[in-house]
N, C-alpha and C positions, 0 to 999 in steps of 0.2 A: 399335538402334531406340529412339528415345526415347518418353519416355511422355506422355501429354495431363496437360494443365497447366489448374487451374481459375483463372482471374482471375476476382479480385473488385473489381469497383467500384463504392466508397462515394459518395453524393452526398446532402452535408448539405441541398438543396436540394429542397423539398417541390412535386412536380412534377404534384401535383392535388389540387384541394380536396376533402376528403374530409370529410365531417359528424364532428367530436371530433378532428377530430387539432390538436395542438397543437404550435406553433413556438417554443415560449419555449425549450426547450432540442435547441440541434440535436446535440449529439453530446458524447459525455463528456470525448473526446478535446479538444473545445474550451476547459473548465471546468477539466479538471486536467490538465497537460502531460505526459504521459508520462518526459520526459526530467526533469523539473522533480523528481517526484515519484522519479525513480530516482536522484537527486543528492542529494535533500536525504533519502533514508528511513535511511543513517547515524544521523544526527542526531534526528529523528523518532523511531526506533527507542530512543537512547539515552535522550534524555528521558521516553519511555513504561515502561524500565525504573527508571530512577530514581527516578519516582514510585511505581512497585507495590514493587520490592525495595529492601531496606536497601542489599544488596552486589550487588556479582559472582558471590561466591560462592552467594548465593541463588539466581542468575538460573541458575547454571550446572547446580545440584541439580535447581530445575523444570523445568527445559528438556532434561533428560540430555544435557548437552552439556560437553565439555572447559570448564577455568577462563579457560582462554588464548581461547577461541573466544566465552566470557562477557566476558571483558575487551574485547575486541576493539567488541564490542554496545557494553559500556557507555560505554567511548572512544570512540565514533561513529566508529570504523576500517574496523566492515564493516555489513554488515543481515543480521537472519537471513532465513532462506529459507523459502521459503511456507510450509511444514510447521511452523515453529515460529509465522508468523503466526496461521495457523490454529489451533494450544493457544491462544494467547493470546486469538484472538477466541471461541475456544467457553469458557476458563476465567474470562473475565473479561467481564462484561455490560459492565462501562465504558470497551472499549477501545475500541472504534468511536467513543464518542463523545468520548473523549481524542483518536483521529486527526482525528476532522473539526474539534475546535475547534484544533486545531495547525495543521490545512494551511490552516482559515476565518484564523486569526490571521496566517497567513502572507502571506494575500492580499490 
């Protein structure tokens, strides 16, 4: 027996006038590319540490993470993973705005 199945469909297209709603921005998905943003977060990633840490070996002490898994960050070889985004965004008030003038500069 299989099981029921929710589809969902999106439609960036605003299909009644509604008093305050606004069209300037139709979906996020349109603004930042999904794909774009999972390509370039390597690189993204590394620069944001090379600016807050001296080393690797810093990144890897804050982070409790392996040197080899630090190096990796700082090589733009991999990204960390949400969990470490998250230290970063709660330990540090100026990462958010490090990411957005990186992915604005990009654009």
């Amino acid at each position: 027996m299989s099981r029921p199945r929710l589809t969902l469909i999106v439609s960036n297209n605003l299909s009644c006038a509604e008093a305050g709603t606004d069209r300037g921005q139709s979906s996020w998905s349109n603004q930042f590319e999904p794909y774009r943003l999972k390509s370039e977060a390597p690189d993204l990633w590394s620069s944001y540490f090379r600016a807050r840490f001296n080393s690797p070996r810093e990144v890897a002490l804050f982070c409790d993470v392996s040197f080899q898994t630090a190096l990796n960050w700082w090589a733009a070889v991999t990204a960390p993973a949400s969990h470490i985004a998250l230290l970063m965004i709660m330990t540090d008030p100026e990462a958010p705005g490090f990411f957005h003038r990186q992915i604005g500069a990009a654009a």
